[in-house]
ROLOLO-941422 format. One record per residue: residue in three letters; residue number from 1; x, z, y of N, C-alpha, C, O in turn. Coordinates in steps of 0.2 Angstrom, whole numbers, plus 2048, in hexadecimal, padded with zeros to 3 digits. Layout:
% residues N
R   type   seq   neast   nup   nnorth   caeast   caup   canorth   ceast   cup   cnorth   oeast   oup   onorth
R    ALA   NUM       X     Z        Y        X      Z         Y       X     Z        Y       X     Z        Y
...
This chain:
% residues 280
R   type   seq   neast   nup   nnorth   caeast   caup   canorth   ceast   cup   cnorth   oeast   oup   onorth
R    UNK     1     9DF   53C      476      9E1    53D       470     9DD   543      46C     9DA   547      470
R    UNK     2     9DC   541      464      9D7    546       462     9DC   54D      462     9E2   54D      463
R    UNK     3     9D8   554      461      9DC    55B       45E     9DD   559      457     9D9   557      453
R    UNK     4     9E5   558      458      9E8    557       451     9E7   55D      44F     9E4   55D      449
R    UNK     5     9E8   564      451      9EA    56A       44A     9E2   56A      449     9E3   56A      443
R    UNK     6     9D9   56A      44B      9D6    56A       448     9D4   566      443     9D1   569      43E
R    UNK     7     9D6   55E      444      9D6    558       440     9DA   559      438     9D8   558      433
R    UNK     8     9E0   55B      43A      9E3    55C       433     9E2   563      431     9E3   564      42B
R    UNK     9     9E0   568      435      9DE    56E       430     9D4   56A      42C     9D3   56B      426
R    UNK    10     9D2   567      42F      9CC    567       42C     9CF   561      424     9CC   562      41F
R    UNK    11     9D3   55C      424      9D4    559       41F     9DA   55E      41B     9DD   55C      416
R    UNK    12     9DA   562      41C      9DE    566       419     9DA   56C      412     9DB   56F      40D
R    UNK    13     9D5   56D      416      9CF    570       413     9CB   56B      40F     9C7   56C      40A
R    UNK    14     9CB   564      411      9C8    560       40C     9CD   55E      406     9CB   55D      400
R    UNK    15     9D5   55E      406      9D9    55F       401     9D7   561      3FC     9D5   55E      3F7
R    UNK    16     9D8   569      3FF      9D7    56E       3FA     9D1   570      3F7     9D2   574      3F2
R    UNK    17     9CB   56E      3FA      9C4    56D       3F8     9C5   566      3F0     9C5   566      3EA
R    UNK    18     9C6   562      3F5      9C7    55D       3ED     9CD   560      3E7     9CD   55F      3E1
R    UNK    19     9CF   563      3EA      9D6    565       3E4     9D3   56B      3DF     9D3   56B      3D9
R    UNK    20     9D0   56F      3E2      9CB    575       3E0     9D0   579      3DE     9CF   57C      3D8
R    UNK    21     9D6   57C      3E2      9DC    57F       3E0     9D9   586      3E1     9D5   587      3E5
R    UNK    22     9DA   58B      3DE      9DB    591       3E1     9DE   595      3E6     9DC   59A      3EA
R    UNK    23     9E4   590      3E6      9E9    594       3EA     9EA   58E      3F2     9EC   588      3F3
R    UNK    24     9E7   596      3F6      9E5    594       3FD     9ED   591      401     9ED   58F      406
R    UNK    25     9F1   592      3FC      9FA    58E       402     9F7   587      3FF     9F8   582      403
R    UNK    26     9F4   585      3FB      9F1    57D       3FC     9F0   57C      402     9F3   579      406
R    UNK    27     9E9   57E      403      9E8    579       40A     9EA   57B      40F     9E7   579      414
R    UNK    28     9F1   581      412      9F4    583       416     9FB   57D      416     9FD   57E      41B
R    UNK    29     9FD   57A      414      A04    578       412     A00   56F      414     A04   56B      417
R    UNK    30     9F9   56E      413      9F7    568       415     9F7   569      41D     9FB   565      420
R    UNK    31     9F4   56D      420      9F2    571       424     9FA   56F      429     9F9   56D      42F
R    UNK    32     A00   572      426      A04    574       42C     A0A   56E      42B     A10   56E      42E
R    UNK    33     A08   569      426      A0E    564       425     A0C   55D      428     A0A   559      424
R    UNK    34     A0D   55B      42E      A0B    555       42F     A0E   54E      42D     A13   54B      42E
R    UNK    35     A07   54B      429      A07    545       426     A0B   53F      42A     A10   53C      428
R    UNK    36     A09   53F      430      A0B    53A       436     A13   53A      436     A17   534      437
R    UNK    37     A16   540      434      A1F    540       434     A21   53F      430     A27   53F      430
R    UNK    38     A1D   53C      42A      A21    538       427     A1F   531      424     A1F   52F      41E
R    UNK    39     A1D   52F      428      A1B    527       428     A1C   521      42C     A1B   51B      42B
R    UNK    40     A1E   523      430      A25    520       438     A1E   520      43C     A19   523      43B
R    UNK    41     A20   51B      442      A1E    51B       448     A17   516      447     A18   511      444
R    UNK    42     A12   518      449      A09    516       449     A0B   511      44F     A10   511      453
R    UNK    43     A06   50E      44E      9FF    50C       446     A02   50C      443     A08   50B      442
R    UNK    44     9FE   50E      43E      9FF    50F       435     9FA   507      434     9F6   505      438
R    UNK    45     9FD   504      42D      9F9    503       428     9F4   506      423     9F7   509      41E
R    UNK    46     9ED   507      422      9EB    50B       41D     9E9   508      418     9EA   502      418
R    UNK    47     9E8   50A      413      9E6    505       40E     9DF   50A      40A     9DF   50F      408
R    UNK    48     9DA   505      40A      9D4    508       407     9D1   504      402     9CE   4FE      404
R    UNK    49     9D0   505      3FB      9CF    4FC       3F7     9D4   4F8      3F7     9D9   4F9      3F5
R    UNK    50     9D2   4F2      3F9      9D7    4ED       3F9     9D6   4EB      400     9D8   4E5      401
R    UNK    51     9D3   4EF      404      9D5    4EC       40C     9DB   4F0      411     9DC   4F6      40E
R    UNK    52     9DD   4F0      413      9E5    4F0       41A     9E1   4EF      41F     9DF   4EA      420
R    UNK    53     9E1   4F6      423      9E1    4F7       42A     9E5   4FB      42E     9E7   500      42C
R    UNK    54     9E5   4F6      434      9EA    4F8       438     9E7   4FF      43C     9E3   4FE      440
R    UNK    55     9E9   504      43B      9E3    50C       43F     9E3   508      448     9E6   503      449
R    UNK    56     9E2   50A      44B      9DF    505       452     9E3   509      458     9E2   507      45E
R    UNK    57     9E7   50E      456      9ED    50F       45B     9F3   514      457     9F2   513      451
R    UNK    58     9F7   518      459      9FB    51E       458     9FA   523      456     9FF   527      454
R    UNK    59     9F1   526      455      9EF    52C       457     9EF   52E      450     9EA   52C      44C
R    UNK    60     9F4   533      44D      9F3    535       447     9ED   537      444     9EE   538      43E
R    UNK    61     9E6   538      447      9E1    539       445     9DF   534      441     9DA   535      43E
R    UNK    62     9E2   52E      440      9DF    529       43B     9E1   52A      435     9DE   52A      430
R    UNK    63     9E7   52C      436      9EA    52E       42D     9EA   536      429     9EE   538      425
R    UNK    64     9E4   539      42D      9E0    53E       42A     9DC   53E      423     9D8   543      421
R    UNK    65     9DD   539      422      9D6    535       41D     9D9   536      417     9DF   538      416
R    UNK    66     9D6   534      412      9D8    534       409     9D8   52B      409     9D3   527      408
R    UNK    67     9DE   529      40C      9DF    523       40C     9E8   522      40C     9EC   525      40F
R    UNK    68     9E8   51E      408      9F1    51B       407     9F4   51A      40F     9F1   519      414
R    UNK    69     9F9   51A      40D      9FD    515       416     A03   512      413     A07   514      40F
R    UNK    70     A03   50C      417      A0A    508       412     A11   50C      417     A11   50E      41D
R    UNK    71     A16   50B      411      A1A    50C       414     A21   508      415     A25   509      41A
R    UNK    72     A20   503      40F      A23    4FC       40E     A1E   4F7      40B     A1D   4F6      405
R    UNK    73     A1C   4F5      410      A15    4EE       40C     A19   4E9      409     A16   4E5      405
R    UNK    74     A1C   4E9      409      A20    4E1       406     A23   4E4      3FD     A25   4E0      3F9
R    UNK    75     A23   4EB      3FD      A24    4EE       3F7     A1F   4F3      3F3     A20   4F6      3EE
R    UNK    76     A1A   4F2      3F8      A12    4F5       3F5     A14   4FB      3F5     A13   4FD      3EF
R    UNK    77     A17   500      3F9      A1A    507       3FA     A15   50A      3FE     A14   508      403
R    UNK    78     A12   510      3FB      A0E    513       400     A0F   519      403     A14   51C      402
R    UNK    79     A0B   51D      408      A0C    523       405     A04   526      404     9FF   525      407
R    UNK    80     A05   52A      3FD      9FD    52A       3F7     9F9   52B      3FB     9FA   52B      401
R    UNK    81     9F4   52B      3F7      9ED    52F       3F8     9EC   536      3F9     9F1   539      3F6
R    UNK    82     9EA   539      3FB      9EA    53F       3FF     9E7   545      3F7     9EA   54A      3F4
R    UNK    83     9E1   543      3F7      9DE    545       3F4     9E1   547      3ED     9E0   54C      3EB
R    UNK    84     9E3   542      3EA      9E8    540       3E3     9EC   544      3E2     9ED   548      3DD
R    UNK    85     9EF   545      3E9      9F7    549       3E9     9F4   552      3E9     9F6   557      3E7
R    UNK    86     9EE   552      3EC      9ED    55A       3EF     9EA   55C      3E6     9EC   561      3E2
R    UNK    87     9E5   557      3E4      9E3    559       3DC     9E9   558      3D8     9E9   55E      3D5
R    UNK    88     9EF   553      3D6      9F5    556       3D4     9F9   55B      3D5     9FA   55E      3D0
R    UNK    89     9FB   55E      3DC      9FE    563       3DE     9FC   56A      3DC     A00   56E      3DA
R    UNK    90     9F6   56A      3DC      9F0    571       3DA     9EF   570      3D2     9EF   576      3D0
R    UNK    91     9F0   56B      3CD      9F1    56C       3C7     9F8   56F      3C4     9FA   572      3BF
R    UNK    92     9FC   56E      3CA      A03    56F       3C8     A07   578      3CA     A0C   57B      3C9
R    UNK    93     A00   578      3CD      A02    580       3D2     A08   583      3D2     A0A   588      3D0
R    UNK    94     A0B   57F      3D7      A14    583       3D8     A13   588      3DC     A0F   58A      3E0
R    UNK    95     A16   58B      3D9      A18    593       3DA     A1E   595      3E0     A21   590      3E2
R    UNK    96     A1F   59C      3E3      A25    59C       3E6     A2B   59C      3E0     A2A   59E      3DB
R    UNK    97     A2F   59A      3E3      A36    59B       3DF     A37   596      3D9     A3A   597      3D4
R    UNK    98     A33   591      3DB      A35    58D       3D2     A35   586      3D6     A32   584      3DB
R    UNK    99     A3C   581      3D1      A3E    57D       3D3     A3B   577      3D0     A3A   577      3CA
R    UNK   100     A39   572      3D5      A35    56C       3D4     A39   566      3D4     A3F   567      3D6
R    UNK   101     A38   561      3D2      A3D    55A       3D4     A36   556      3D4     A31   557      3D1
R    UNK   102     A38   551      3D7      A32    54C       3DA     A34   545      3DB     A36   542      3E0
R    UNK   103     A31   542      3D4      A33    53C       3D4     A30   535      3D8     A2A   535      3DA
R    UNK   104     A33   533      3D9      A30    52D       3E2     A2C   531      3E5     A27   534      3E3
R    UNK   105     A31   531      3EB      A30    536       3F0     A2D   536      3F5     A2B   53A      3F9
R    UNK   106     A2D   52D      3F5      A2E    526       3FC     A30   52B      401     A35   52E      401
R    UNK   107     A2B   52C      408      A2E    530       40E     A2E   535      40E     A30   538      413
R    UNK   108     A2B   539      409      A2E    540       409     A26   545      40A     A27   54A      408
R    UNK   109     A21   543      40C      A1C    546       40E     A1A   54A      408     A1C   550      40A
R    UNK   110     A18   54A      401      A16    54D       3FE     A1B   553      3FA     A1A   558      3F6
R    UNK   111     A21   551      3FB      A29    555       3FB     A28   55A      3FE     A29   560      3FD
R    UNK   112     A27   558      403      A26    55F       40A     A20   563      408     A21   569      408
R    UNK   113     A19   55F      406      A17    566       405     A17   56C      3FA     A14   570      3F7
R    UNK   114     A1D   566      3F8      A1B    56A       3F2     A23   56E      3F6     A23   573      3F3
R    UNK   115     A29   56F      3FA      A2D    571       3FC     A2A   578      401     A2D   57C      402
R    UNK   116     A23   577      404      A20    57D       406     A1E   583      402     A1D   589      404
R    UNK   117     A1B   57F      3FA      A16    582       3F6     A1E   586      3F2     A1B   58B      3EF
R    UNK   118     A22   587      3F1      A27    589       3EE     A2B   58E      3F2     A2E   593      3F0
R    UNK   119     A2B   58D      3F8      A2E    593       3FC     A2A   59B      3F9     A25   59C      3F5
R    UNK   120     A2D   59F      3FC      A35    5A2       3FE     A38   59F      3F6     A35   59F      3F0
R    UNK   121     A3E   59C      3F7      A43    59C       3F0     A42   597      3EA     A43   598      3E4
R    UNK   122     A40   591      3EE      A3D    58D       3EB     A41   587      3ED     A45   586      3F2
R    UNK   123     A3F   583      3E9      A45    57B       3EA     A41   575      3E8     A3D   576      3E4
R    UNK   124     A42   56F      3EC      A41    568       3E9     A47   561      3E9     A4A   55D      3EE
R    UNK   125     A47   561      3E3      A4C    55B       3E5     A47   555      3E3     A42   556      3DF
R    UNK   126     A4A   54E      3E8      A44    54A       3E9     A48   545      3E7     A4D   545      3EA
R    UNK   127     A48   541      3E3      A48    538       3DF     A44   534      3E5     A3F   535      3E7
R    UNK   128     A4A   52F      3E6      A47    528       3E8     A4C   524      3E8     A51   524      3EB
R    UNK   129     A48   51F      3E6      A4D    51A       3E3     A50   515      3E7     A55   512      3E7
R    UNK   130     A4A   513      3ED      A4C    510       3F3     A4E   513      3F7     A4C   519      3F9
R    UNK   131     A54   50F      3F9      A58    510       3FE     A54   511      407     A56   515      40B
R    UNK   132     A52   50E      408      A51    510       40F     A49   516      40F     A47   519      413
R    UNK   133     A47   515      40A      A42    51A       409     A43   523      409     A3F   528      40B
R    UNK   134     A4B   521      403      A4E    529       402     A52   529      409     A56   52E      408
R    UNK   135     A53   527      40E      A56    526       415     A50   52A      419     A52   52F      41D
R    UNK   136     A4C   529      41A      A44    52A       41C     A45   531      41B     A46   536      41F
R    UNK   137     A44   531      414      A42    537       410     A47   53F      412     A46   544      415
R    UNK   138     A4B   53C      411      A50    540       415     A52   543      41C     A55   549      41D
R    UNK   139     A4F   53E      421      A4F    542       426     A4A   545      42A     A4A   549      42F
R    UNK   140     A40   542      424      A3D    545       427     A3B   54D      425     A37   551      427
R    UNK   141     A41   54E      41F      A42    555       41C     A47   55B      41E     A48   561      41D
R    UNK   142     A4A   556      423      A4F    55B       426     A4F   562      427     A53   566      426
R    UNK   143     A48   563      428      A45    56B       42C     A42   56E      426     A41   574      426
R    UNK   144     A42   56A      41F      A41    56D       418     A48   56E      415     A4C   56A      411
R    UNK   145     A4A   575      417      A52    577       413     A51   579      40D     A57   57B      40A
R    UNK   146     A4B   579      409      A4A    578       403     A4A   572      3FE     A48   573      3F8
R    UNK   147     A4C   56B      401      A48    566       400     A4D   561      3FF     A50   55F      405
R    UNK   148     A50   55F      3FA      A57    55B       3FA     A55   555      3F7     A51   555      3F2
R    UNK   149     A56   54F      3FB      A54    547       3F8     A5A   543      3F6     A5F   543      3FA
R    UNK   150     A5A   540      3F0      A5E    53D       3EC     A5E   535      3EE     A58   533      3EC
R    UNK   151     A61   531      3F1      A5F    52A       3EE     A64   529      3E8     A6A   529      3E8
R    UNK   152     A5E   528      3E2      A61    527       3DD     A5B   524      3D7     A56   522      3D9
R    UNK   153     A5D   526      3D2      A59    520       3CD     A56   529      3C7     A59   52A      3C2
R    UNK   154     A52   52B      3C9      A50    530       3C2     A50   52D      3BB     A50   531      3B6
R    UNK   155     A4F   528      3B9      A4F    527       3B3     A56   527      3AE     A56   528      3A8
R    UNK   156     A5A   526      3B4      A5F    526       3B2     A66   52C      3B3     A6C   52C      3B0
R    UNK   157     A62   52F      3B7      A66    538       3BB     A66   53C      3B7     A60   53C      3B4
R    UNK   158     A69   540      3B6      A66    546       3B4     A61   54B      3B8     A64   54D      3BD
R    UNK   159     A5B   54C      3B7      A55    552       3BB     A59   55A      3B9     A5B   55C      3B4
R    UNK   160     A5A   55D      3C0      A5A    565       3BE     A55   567      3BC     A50   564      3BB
R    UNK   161     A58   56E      3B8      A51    570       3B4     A4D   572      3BB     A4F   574      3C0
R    UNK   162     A47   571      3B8      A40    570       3BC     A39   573      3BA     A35   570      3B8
R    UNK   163     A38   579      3BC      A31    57B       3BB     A2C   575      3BE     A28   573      3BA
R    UNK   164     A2B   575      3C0      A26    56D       3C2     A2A   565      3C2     A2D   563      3C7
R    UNK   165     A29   561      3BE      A2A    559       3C0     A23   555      3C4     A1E   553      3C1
R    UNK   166     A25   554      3C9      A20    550       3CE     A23   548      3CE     A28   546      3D1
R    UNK   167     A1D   544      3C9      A21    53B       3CA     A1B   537      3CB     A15   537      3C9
R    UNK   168     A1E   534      3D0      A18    531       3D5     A1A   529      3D4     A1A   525      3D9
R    UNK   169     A1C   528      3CE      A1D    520       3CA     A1B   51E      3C3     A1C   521      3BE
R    UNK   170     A18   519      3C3      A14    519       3BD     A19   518      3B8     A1D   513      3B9
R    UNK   171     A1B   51B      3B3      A1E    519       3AC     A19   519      3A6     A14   51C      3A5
R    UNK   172     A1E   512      3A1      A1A    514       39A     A1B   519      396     A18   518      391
R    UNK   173     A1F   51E      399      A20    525       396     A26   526      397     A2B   522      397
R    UNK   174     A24   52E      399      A2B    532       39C     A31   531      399     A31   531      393
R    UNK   175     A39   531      39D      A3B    530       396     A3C   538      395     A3A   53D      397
R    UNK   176     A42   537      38F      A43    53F       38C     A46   543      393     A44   549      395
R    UNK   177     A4A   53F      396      A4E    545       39B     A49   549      39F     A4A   54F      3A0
R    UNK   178     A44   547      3A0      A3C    549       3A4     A3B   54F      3A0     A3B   554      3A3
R    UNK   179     A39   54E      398      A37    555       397     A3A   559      396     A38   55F      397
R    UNK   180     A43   558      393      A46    55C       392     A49   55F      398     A4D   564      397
R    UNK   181     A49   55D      3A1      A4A    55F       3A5     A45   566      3A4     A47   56B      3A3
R    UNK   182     A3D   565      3A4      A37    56B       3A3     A3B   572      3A0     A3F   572      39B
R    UNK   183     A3A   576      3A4      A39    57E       3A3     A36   580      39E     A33   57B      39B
R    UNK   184     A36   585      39C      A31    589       398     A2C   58B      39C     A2D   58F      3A0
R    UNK   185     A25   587      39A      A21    586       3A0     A20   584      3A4     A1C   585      3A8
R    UNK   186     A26   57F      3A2      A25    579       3AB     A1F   576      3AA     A1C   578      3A5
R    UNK   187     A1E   571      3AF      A17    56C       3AE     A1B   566      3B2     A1E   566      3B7
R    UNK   188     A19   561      3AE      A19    55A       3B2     A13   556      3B3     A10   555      3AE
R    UNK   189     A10   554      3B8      A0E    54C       3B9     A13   548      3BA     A18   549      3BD
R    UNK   190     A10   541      3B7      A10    53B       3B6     A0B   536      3B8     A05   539      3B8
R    UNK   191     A0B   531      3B9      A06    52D       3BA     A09   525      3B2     A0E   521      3B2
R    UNK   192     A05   528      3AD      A05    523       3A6     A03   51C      3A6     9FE   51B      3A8
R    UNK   193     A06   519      3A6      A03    510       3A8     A08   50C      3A0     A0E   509      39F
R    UNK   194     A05   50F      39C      A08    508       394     A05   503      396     A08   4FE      395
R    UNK   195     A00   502      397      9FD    4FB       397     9F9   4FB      39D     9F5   500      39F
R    UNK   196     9FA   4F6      39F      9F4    4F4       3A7     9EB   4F6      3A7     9E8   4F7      3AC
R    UNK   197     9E8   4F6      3A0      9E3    4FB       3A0     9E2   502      3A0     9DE   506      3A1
R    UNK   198     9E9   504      3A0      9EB    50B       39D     9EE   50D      3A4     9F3   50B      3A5
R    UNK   199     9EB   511      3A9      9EC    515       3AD     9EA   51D      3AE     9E5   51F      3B0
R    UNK   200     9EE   521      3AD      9ED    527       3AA     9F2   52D      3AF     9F8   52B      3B0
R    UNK   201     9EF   532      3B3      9F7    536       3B4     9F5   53C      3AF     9EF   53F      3AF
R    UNK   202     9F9   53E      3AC      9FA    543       3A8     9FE   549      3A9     A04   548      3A8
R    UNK   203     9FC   54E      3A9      9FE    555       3A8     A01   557      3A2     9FE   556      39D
R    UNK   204     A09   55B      3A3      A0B    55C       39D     A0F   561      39F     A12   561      3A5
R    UNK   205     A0F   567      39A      A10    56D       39A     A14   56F      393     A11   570      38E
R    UNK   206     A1B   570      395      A20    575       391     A1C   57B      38D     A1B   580      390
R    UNK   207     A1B   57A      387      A18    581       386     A1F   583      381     A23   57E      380
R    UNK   208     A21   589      37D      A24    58B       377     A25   587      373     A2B   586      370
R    UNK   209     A1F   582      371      A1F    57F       36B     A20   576      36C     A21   572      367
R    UNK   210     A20   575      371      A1E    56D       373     A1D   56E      37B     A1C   572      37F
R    UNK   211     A1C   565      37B      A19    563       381     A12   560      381     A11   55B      37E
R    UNK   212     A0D   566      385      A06    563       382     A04   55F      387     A06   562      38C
R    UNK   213     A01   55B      389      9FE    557       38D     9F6   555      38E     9F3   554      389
R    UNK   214     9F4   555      395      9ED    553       395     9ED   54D      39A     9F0   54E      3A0
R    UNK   215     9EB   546      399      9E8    541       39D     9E2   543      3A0     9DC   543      39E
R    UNK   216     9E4   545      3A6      9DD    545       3AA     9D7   542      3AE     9D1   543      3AE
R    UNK   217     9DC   53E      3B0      9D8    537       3B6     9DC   530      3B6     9E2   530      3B6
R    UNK   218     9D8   52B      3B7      9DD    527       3B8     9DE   528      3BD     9DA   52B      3C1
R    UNK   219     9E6   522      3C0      9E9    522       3C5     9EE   51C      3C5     9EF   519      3C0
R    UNK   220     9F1   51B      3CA      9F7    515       3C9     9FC   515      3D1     9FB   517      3D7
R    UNK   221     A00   512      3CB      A07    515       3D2     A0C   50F      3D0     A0D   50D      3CB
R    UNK   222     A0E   50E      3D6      A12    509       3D7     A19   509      3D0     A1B   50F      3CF
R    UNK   223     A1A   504      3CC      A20    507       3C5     A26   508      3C7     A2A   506      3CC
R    UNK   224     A28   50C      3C1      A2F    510       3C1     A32   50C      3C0     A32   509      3BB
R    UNK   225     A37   50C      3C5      A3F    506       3C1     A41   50B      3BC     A44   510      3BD
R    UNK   226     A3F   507      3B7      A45    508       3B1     A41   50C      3AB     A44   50D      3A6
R    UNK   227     A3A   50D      3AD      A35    511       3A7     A2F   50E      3A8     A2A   512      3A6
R    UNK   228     A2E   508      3AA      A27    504       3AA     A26   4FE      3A6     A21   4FB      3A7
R    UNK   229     A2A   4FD      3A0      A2A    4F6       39D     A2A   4FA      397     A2F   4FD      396
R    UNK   230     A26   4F9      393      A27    4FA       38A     A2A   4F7      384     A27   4F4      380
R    UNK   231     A30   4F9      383      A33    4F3       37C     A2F   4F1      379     A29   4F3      37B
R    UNK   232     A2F   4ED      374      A2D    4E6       371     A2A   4ED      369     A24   4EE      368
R    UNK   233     A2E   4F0      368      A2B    4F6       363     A26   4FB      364     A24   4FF      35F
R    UNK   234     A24   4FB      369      A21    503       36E     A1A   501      36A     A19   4FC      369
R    UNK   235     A16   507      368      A10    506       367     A0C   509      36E     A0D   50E      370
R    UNK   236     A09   503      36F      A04    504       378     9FD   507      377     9F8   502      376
R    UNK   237     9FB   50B      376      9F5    50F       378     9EC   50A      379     9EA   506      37D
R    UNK   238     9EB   50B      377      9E2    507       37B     9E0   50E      380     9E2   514      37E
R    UNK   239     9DF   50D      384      9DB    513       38B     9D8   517      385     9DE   51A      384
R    UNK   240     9D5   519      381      9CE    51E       37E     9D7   522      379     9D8   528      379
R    UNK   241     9DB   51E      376      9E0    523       373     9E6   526      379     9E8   52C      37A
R    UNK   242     9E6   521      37D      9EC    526       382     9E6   52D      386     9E8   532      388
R    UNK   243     9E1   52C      386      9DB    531       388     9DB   535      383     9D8   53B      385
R    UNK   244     9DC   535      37D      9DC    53A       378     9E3   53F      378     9E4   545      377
R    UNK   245     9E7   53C      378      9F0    53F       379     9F0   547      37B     9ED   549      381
R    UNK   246     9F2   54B      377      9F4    54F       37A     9F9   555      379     9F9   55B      379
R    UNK   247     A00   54F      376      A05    554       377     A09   54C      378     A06   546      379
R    UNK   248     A11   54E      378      A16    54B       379     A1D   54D      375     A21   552      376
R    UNK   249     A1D   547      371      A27    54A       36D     A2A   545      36E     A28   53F      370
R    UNK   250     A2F   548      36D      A36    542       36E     A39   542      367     A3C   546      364
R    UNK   251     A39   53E      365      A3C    53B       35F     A40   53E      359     A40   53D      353
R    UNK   252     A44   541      35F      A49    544       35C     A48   54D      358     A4B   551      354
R    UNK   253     A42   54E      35C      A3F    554       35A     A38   554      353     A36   559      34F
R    UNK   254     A37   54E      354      A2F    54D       34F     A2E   545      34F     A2C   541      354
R    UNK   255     A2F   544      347      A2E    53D       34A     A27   53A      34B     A23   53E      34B
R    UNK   256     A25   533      34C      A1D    531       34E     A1B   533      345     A1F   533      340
R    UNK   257     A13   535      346      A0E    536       341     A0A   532      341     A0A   52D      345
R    UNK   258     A03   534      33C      9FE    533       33F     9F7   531      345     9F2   52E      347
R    UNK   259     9FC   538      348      9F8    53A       34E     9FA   533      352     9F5   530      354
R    UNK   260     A00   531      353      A03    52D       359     9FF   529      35C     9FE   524      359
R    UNK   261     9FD   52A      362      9F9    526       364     9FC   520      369     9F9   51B      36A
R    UNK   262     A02   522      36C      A07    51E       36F     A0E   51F      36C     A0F   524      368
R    UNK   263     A12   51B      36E      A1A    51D       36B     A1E   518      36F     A1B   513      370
R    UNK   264     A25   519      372      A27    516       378     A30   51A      375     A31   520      376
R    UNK   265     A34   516      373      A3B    517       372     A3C   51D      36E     A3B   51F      368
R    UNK   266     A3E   521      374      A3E    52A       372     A38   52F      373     A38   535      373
R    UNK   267     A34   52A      374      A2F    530       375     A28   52D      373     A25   527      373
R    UNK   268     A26   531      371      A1E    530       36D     A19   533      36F     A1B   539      371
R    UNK   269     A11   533      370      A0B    537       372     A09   539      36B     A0B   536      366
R    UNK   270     A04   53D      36A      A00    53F       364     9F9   543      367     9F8   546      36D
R    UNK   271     9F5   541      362      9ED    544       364     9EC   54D      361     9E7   550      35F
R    UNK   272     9F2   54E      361      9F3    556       35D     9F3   55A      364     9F2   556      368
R    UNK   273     9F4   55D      366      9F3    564       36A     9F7   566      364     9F6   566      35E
R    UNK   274     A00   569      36B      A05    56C       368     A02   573      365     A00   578      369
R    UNK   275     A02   574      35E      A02    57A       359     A06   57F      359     A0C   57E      35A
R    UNK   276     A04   585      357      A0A    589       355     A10   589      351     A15   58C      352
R    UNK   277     A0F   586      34B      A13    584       348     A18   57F      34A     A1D   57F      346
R    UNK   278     A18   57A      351      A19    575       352     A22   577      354     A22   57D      357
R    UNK   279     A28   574      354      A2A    572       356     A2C   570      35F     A27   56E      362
R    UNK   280     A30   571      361      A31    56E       369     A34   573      36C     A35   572      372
């Protein structure tokens, strides 16, 4: 068997090397949270491209890598990319003592370590909507007494207020309960998908005035039941405008303008950066 603690301290330094975080509890929380416990019993499946391999025995040192592992192949359920999550998580920089919710949770792996980055006094409640998933999820968080998993439906829940939203399902746009759960100062990622060319995860940040937002990279994520389909009304974005976007209103606060570069129910984007003057 390879030395696991030097294997995963060394992928835990490549984390936090790709995330470019400052703060060193990044790649300590990679470092001391093992990936393998929550993925059941090896061989894993990996997924790299569009190829599936089986790792060639139990030995957790195969799924040290920046590669997916399925979790249910028959429902295309992973658990993410390694690298994605550590550059997500480092954009989101949780703090001690502020409360996160973490939308698809699947088994709980990246719960556990944003449920590290929040200690002392810190909380995660975790959405997942499949049932034997948030079953998983739950028991592999047992030993996280910070770390509460919901099976249930977030689009449809009410979210506690939340300094951080963590959603790890593609929607055509958040719905309103998402921003209005944010704090003053919360931040959410999302993974943005209006249109099948349009794969975007987006950073959005509660300021005073509004929700401003920035589309950083693309990305893509299994869809949100129940915020992945756009009515027949929605105006759907081209890639170069949803790349432009950088705030977010709801409807009922500002209606669409000019700027609008998507619009989806109750909620619209705009190529304005929230102003002082602005509303929100």
């Amino acid at each position: 068997m390879s030395n696991i603690q030097d294997i995963r301290k060394f992928y835990a330094r490549l984390m936090a090397a790709n995330a470019g975080s400052p703060d060193p509890r990044l790649e300590d929380v990679f470092a001391s949270v093992p990936r393998e416990a929550f993925l059941g019993p090896g061989p894993w499946t990996v997924i790299t491209g569009s190829a599936r391999l089986a790792t060639p025995s139990a030995d957790p040192a195969h799924i040290y890598q920046n590669v997916l592992v399925a979790l249910d192949a028959d429902k295309g359920i992973n658990s993410g990319e390694p690298f994605l999550h550590a550059m997500w998580i480092g954009k989101l920089a949780p703090k001690p003592g502020e409360v996160v919710t973490h939308i698809g949770a699947g088994s709980g792996y990246y719960t556990a370590l944003l449920a590290k980055l929040v200690l002392p006094g810190g909380t995660v409640t975790a959405f997942e909507i499949d049932k034997n998933l948030a079953e998983l999820a739950r028991k592999n968080l047992e030993a996280y007494g910070n770390a509460t998993v919901i099976h249930g439906d977030a689009v449809t829940s009410p979210l506690p207020p939340s300094d951080i939203v963590y959603v790890n399902a593609g929607v055509v746009a958040p719905p309103p309960g998402w921003l209005k759960a944010l704090r003053p100062g919360g931040r959410m990622i999302f993974p943005w998908r209006p249109a099948e060319s349009v794969p975007f995860a987006v950073l959005v940040t509660r300021t005073e005035k509004g929700f401003a937002c920035h589309p950083f990279m693309r990305s893509w994520f299994i869809p949100c039941v129940g915020a992945s389909t756009a009515d027949t009304a929605a105006k759907i974005p081209t890639r170069e405008e949803a790349a432009r976007s950088r705030s977010i209103w709801m409807i009922d606060d500002r209606q669409p303008d000019s700027t609008a570069t998507a619009t989806f129910g109750e909620v619209w984007f705009s190529s304005d950066p929230v102003h002082a003057g602005d509303n929100g």
